[in-house]
N, C-alpha and C positions, 0 to 999 in steps of 0.2 A: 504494500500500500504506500501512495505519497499524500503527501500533504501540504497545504499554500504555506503554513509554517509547522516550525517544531515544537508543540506542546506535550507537556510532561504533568500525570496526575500527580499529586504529592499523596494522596489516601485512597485505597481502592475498597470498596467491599463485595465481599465473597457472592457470590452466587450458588458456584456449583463447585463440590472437591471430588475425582476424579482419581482414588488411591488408585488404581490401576489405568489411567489413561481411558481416552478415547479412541476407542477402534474407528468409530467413524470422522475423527479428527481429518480436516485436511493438511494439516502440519503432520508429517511424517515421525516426526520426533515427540509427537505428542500422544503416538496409540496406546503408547506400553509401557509409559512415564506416569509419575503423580502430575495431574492437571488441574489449576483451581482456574475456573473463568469468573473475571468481578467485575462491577462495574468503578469508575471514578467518579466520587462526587464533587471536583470543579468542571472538569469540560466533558461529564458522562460518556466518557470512552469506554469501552469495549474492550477486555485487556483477558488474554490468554497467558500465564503465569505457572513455574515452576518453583515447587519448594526445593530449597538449598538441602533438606533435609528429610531422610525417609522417614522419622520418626515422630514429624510431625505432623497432628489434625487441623484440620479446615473445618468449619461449619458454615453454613447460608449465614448472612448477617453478620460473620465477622469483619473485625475491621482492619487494616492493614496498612501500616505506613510505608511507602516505599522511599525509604531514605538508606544512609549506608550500611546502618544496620537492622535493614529489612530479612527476613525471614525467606524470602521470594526474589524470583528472579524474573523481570518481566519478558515476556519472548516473541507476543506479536500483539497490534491491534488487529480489533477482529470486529464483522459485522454483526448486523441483530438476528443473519440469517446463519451464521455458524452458532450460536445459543444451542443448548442442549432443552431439551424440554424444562427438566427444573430449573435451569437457569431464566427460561424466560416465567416459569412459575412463580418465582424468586422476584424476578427483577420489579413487578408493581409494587410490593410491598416493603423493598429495601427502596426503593427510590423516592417515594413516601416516606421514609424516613429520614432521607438525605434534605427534602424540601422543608420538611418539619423541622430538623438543627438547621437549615438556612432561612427563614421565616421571615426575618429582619432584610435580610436580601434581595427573596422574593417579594416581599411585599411595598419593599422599595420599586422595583419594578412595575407594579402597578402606581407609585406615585409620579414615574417620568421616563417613562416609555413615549414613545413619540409616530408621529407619523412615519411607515416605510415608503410608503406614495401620497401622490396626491388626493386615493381613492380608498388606503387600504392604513387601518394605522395595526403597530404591530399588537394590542391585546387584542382585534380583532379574528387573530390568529387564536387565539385559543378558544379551547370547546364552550361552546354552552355564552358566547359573549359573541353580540349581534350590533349591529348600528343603535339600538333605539341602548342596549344594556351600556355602552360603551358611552353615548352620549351623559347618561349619571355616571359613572364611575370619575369622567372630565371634568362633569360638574361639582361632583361630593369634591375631588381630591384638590380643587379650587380652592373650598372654603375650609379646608384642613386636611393635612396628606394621615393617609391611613397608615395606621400602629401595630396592627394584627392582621391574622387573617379573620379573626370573630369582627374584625373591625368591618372589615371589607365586606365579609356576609351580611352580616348585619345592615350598612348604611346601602349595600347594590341591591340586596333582595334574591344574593344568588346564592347557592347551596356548597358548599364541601369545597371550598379551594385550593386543598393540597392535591384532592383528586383531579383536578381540573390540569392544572400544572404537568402532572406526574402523565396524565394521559396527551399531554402536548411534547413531555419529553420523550415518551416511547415512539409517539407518531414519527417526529426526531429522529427518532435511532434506526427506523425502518428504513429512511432516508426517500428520495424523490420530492421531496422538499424545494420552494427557491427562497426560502427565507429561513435560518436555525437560529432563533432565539436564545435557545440554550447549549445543545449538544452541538460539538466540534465534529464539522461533518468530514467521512473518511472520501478519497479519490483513490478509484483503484487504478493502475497503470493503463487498462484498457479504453477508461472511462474519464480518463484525466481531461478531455474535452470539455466536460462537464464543468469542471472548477470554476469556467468564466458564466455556468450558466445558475447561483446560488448566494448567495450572501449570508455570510455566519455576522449576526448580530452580537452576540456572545453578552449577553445582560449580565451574566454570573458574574463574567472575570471583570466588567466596566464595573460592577457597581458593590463587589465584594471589600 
């Protein structure tokens, strides 16, 4: 895979642990090896990862620094189409966790997020948020920027918006997108044409 630049998660979490490897891995090196696949919670990368060590366990939901003295060794990004089943069974409910400890982030995003076009502004991109729901949220975050997500509920009249988030970042991962508000979109070699045809907004890393 390439990419427009080089970003690096600094915390990944576990999805899927893999004591005996993925037979149906496309990394060759990955069929008969311990494999943990996580995701990153700044630029929600896709990370295929090997422990330094036979003797240790992984579980879904752990957490993992990748600094020098990391446990793991990182060895590819990977798309949402190489996932293993429990990994993408995993992946809604640890990413919802990730948007829960960044709460303060996201919901600064809803205070100044901004038009992508003349036609389209970027919360319109997310589920369940329409011209008429967008036009209050412009108006509420006028007369004081919102504090929570209960804040945000509460003053829009809209339901669950960690869920809301969490299902615009899978959409994200699946990729075909021209607009990634959150998730750092991959360019495969074959597809690297494409890079001119997408814009990574990247809200997390501007406003962390």
């Amino acid at each position: 895979m390439q990419r427009k630049r080089v970003v690096k998660e600094r915390v990944v979490y576990v999805l899927d642990y893999m004591r005996e490897g993925n037979p149906l891995d496309r990394h060759k090196f990955h069929r008969d090896k311990p494999l943990i696949q996580a995701v990153g919670e700044d630029y929600f990368l896709l990370l295929e990862l090997t422990p330094l060590s036979y003797n240790l366990d992984f579980f879904p939901e752990d957490k993992i620094e990748l600094d020098s003295n990391s446990s793991v060794k990182v060895d590819a990004h990977i798309s949402y189409e190489d996932l293993t089943s429990v990994s993408k069974d995993n992946l809604p409910k640890i990413l919802h966790k990730i948007v829960l400890e960044k709460e303060k982030v996201f919901v600064e995003i809803f205070n100044k997020a901004e038009p992508l076009t003349l036609k389209l502004h970027a919360l319109e991109l997310l589920p369940n948020i329409g011209k008429k729901t967008l036009r209050i949220i412009l108006e509420e975050r006028k007369k004081k920027p919102f504090e929570s997500f209960k804040d945000i509920e509460t003053r829009i009249g809209i339901k669950d918006v960690a869920s809301i988030l969490v299902e615009r970042i899978i959409k994200e991962m699946q990729g075909g997108e021209k607009y990634y508000l959150f998730v750092y979109p991959l360019v495969s070699d074959e597809n690297k044409r494409l890079e001119q045809q997408f814009i990574y907004v990247g809200y997390i890393e501007k406003l962390k």
